[in-house]
N, C-alpha and C positions, 0 to 999 in steps of 0.2 A: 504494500500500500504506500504509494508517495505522500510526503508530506501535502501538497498538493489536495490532495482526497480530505486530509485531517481538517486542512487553514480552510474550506471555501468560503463557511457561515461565517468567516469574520474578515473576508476579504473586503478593503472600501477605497472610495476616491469619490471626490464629486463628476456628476453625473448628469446628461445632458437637461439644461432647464433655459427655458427661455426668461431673458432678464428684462424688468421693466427698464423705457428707457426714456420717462421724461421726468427725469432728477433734473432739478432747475441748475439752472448753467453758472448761475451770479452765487451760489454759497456754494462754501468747501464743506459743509455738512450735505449728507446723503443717506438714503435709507430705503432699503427694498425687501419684497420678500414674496416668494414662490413658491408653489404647490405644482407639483408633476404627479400624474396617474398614469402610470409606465406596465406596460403587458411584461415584461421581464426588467430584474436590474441586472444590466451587464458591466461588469468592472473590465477594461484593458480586454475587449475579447470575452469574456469566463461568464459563467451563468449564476453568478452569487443568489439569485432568486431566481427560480427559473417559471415564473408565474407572478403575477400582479401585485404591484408596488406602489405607496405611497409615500411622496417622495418632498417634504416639506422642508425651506430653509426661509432665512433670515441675515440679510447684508446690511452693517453698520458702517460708514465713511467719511472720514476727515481729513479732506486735500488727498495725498496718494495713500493713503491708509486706511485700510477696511478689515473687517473683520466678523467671520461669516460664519452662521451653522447650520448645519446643513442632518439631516436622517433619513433613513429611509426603517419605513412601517411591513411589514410580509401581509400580502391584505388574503395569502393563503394558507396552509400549514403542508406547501411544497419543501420547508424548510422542517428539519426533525428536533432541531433546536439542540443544547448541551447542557447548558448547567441548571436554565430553568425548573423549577417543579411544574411541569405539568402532566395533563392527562394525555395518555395513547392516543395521538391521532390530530390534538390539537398545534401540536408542532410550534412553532414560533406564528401562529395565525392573530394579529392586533397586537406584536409587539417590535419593538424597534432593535433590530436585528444589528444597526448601527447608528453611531452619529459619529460628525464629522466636524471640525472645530481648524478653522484656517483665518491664519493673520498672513495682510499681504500687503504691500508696496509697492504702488506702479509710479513710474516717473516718465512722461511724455519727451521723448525727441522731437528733432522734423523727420516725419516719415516712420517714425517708429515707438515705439514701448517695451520699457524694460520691468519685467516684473520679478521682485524674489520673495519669498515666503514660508511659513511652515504648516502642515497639515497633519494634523492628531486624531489622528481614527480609532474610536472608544468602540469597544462591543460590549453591549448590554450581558449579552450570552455565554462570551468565551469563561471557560472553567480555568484556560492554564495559566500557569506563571506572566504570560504578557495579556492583560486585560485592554493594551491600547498600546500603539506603534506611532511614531512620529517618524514625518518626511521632511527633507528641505527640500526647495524647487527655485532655478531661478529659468529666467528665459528673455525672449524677443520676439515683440510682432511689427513687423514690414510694414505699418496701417495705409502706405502708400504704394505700395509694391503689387505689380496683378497679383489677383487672386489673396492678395496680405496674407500672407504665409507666415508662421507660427513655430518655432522651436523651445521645446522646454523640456529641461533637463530633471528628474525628482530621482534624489536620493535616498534610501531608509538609511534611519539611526539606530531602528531597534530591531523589528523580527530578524531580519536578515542575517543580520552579526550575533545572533545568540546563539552560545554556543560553539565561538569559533569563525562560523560564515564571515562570507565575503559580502561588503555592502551591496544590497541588492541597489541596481537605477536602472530608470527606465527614463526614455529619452523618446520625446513627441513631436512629431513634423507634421502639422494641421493646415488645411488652405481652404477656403470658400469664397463663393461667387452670390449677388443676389439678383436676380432677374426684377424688377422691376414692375410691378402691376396696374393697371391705370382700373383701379375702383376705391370707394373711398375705402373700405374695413379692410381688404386684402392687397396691402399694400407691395408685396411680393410672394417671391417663391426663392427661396437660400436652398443650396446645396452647399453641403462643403464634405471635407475627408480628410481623412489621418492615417499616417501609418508612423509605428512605433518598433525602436530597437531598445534590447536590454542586455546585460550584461549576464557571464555564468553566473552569477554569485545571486543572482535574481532568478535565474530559472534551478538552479542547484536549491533554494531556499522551496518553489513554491511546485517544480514539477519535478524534484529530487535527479535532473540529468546535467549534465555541463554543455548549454546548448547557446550562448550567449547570441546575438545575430538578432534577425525583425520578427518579430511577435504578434503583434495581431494589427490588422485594418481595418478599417470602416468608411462606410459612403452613407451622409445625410439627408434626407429631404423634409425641410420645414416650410410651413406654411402660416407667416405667423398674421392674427386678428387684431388691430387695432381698434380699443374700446373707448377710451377717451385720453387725455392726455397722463393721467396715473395707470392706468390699468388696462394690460394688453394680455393675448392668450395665445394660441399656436398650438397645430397639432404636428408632428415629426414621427416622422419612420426611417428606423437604421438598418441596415445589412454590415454585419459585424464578422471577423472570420479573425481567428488566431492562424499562423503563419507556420510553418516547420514542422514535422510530423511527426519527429520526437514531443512537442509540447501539444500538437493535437490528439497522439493518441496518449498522453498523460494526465489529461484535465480532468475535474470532476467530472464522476458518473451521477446522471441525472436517476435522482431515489424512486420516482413515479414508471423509470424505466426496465424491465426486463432483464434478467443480469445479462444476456448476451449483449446486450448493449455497450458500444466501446466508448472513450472518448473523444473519438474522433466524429462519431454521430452527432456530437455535440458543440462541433467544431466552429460552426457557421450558423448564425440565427439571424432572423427577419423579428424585428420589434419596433413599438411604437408607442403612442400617447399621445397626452392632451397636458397642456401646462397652463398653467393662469400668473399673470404676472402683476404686483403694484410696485410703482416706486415714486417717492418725494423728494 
């Protein structure tokens, strides 16, 4: 059994949500907060919920400094849960499988943004010695550049190294486009995509092989709603695929599935949602 199989239910990162986006332009205070109902939560590729998610956060901001929480709720008991008391069957079904705690610092160029930050990912559930892991992350987006492409680098401090491990990183190259729409609510149509490479010491921690190289991609399509100038909404749909076949046939086996079921069956998922957005 790979460590992989063990860590799923406490695997986390934030997770696509569409951001409100009419914070007044004249104060350096800001404040938003988002609700996503997601048919799967997918972390990096991986099926951490592999059934419907609720997916609530909250952004505090002062000049280039925000600080944001973020969770997700299991709205099924596709999760078998760990350390919880409960009853056979109800699984992690109305409880928060994780929350997510990120301070960050963006500072505007011409043409560009530089963001660094840390991200603390708490499991309500985990039973073992690390009941939460922290990342650093720094990066850069092109905001003038076709397509404003995206590189950002997250480093663990904790899982990865215990025990010896090598710091697990995973490292992200994101690009999107918006099309344009001539109606009032449906202001466009966004695509965008990512693909991501990591290091051994990141797939040795979470697929127990030494497979360091690209990891998993994805392709976006959103369709976001304008509601009035605080409050917007958007539904999106991803095509997600982890990358190398070492790490696809090593990923969690889905619990609802059959044991002949490999990990690789698992490799590639079609998901989606609806998000609602306010911000001041």
């Amino acid at each position: 059994m790979t460590k992989m199989k063990k860590k799923i239910t406490s695997l986390a990162i934030l997770v696509f949500g569409l951001q409100g986006t009419a914070a007044a332009q004249d104060s350096i205070y800001s404040a938003s907060g988002d609700l996503v109902f997601a048919s799967k939560y997918i972390w990096r590729g991986l099926r951490a919920t592999n059934d419907w998610s609720l997916q609530p956060a909250m952004t505090l901001g002062v000049g280039g400094f925000s600080a944001n929480v973020w969770g997700t709720m299991d709205l099924t008991a596709v999760n078998p849960g760990d350390s919880l008391p409960i009853q056979p069957g109800d699984g992690l079904k109305g409880k928060f499988s994780e929350v997510n705690y990120v301070f960050s610092y963006d500072h505007s160029l011409e043409g560009a943004t530089v963001s660094v930050g840390t991200i603390t990912y708490a499991f309500p559930d985990r039973s073992d010695s690390l009941p939460s892991t922290t990342e650093i992350y720094g990066g850069v987006s092109l905001d003038s550049a076709p397509l404003a492409p995206s590189f950002t680098l997250h480093v663990d401090l904790d899982e990865t190294q215990a025990g010896g491990g090598s710091a697990g990183m995973y490292f992200l190259i994101a690009a999107g486009h918006s099309f344009p729409l001539q109606h009032d609510v449906l202001s466009s149509f966004d695509l965008s995509a990512t693909v991501a490479l990591v290091n051994a010491g990141y797939t040795d921690f979470f697929y127990g092989v030494s497979a360091g190289g690209f990891h998993d991609a994805g392709i976006t399509a959103t369709l976001p709603i304008t509601i009035n100038d605080n409050w917007s909404a958007g539904f999106f749909v991803t095509y997600s695929a982890l990358l190398g076949k070492q790490i696809r046939d090593s990923q969690l086996q889905d619990p609802r599935e059959p044991p002949k079921a490999t990990g690789a069956d698992l490799a590639d998922t079609l998901w989606g949602g609806f998000s609602l957005s306010v911000s001041f």
